[in-house]
C-alpha positions in Angstrom: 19.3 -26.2 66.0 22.1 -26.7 63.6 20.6 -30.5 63.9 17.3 -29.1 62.3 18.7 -26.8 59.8 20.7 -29.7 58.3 18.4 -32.0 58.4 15.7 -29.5 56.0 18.4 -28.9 53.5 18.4 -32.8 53.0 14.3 -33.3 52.8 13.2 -33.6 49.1 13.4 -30.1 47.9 11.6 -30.8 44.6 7.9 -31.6 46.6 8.9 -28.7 49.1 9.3 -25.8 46.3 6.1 -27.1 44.4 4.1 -26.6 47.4 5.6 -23.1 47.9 5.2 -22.0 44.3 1.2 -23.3 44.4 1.0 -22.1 47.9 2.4 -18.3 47.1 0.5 -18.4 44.0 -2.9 -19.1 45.0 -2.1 -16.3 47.9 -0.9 -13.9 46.1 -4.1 -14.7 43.0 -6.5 -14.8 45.8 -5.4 -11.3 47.0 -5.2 -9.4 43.7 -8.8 -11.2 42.7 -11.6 -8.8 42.7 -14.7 -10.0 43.7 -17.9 -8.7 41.2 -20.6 -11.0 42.1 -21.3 -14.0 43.6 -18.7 -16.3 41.6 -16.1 -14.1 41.9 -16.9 -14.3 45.6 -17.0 -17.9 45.6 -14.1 -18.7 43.7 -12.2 -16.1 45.9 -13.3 -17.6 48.9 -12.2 -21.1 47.7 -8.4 -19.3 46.9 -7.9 -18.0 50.2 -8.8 -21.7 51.9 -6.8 -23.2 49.3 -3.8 -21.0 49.9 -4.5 -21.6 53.7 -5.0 -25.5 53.3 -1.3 -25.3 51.1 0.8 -23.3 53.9 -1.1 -26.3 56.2 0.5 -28.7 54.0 3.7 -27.2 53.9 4.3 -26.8 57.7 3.1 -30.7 57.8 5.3 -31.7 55.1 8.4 -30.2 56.6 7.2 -31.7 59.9 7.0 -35.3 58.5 10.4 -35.0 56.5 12.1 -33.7 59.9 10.9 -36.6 61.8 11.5 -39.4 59.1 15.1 -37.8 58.4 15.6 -38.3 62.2 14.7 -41.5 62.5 16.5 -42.6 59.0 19.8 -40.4 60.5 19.4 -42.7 63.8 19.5 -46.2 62.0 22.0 -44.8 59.6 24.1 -44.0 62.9 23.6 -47.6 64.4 24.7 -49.2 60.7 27.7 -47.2 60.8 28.5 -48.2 64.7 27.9 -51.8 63.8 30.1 -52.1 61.5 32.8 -50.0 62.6 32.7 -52.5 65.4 33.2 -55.6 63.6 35.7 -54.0 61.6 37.8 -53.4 64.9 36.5 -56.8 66.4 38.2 -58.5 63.0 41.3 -56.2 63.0 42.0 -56.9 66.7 42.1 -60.9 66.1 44.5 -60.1 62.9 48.2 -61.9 63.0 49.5 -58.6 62.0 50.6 -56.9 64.9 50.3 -53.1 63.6 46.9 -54.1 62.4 45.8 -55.5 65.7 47.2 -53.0 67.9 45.7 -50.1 66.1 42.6 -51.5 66.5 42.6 -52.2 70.1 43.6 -48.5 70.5 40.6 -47.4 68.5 37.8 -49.8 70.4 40.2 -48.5 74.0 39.7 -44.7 71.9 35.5 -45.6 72.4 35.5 -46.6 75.4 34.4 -50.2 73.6 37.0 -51.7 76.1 36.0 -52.0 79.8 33.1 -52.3 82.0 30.3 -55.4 81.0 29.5 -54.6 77.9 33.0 -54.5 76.5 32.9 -55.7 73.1 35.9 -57.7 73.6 34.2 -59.6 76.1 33.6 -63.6 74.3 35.2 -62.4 71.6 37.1 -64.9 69.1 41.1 -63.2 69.2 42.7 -67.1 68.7 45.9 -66.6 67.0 45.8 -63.0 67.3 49.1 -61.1 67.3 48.5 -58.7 70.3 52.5 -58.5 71.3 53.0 -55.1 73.2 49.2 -54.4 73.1 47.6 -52.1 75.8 44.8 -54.0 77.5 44.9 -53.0 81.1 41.6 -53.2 82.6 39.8 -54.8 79.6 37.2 -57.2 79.7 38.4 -60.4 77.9 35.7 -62.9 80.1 35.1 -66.1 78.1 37.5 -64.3 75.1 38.9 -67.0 73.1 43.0 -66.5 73.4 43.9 -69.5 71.9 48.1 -69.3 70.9 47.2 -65.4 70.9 50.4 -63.4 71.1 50.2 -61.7 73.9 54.3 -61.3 74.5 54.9 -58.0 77.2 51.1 -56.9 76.8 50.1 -55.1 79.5 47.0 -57.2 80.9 46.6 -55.5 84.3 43.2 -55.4 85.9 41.6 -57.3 83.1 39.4 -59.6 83.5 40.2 -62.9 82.5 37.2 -65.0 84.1 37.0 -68.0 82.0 39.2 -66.9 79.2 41.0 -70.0 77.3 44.7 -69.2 77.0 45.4 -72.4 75.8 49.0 -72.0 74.1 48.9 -68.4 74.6 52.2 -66.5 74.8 52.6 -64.7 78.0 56.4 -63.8 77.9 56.9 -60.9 79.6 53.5 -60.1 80.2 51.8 -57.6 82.6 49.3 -59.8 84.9 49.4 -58.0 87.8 45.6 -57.9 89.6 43.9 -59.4 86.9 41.1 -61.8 87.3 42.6 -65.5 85.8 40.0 -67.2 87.6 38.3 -70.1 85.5 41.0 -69.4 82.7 42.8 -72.3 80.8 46.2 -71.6 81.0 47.3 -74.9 79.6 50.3 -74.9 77.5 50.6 -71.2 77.9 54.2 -70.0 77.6 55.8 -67.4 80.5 59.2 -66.2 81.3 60.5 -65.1 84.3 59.5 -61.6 82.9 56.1 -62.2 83.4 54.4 -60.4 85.8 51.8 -62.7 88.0 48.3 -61.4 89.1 49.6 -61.1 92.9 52.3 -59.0 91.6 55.3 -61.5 91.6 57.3 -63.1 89.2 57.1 -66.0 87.0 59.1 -69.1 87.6 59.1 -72.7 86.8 57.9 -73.6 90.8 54.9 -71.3 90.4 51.7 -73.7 90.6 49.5 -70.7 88.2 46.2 -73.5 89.6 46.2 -70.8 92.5 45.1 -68.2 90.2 42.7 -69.9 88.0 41.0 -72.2 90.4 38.6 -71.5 93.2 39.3 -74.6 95.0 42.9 -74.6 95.2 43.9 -73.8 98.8 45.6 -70.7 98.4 43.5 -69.4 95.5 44.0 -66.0 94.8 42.0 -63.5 93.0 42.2 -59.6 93.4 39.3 -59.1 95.3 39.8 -61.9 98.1 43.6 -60.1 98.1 41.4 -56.7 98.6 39.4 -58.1 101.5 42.7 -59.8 102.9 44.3 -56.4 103.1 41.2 -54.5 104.5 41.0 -57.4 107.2 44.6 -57.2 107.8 44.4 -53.6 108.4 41.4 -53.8 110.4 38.8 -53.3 108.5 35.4 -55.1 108.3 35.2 -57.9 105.4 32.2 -57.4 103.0 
């Protein structure tokens, strides 16, 4: 209702008091008119249909203004959402960390950061100064982390699937369950800080192929490590 209300104060009042004025008017003309004879009659008549035709055209008016501010309040809603999200899309990729870490907490704020359609998901963040940044369960598939600063984020349960960390800073990162398979980790930089998808530590013996590729024989992603455990504990594997 309130929806309604606003939306009739913003229709063009100029048009809409016209047709009142001419629509009372003629009403009010018709109802004070005397009839004395056939003209009078006629020209009465024709005042009340007028009047009746202009209240017709009122209702019609407000009905059309009502449905052409809703549809102009919807587009104006999906302008604003669009660019609001490539405002945060360009502020997360920034080499300013207080710039980049405010707007991953507003897209994480929208709900803009998991599940498919996560808007982070492809998205260009190369060089981007993410240190201490929040991204647990985030969908990063196929993002482009190229030397990204990623120094003690917290990258749990994201997914990773094909991501290029090429050169990416991982010191002290959180990696624990996420999905690195089909990610380039080459050149990437850990410490013995970091935090490995299968929940151990980083050190310089770890062969990280295990996580990325699906062929190495003791690949490990968090699902198969899932259906290990439910196998192990005697459940049925899916």
């Amino acid at each position: 209702m309130s929806t309604i209300l606003r939306r009739l104060t913003n229709i063009n009042m100029a048009v809409f008091l016209i047709l009142i004025v001419v629509a009372v008017g003629s009403s009010i003309f018709s109802a004070l008119y005397s009839p004395a004879g056939a003209d009078s009659e006629w020209w009465s008549g024709w005042l009340q249909n007028f009047s009746t035709e202009m209240m017709g055209a009122i209702v019609t008016f407000a009905l059309f203004e009502l449905l052409i501010g809703g549809r102009k309040a919807a587009l104006d809603e999906q302008r604003r959402v669009a660019e609001l999200r490539t405002r945060l899309l360009r502020d997360a990729r920034s080499i300013v960390n207080d710039i980049a870490i405010k707007a991953v907490e507003e897209i994480y704020a929208y709900d803009w950061l998991e599940g498919d359609d996560g808007m982070l998901k492809g998205g260009n963040l190369m060089i981007a100064n993410l240190q201490g940044v929040n991204l647990a369960g985030a969908n990063l598939q196929g993002a482009n982390l190229v030397a990204a600063n990623l120094q003690h984020a917290n990258l749990m349960l994201a997914n990773l699937k094909g991501a290029d960390l090429v050169d990416a800073n991982l010191q002290g990162a959180n990696l624990r369950l996420a999905d690195l398979s089909g990610a380039k980790l080459g050149l990437a930089k850990f410490t013995e800080e970091t935090v490995l998808p299968d929940n151990t530590k980083w050190s310089p013996e770890v062969d990280t192929g295990r996580f990325t590729d699906s062929s190495h024989p003791q690949f490990w992603q968090p699902s198969r490590a899932k259906e290990k455990s439910d196998n192990k504990d005697g459940g049925t594997v899916q």
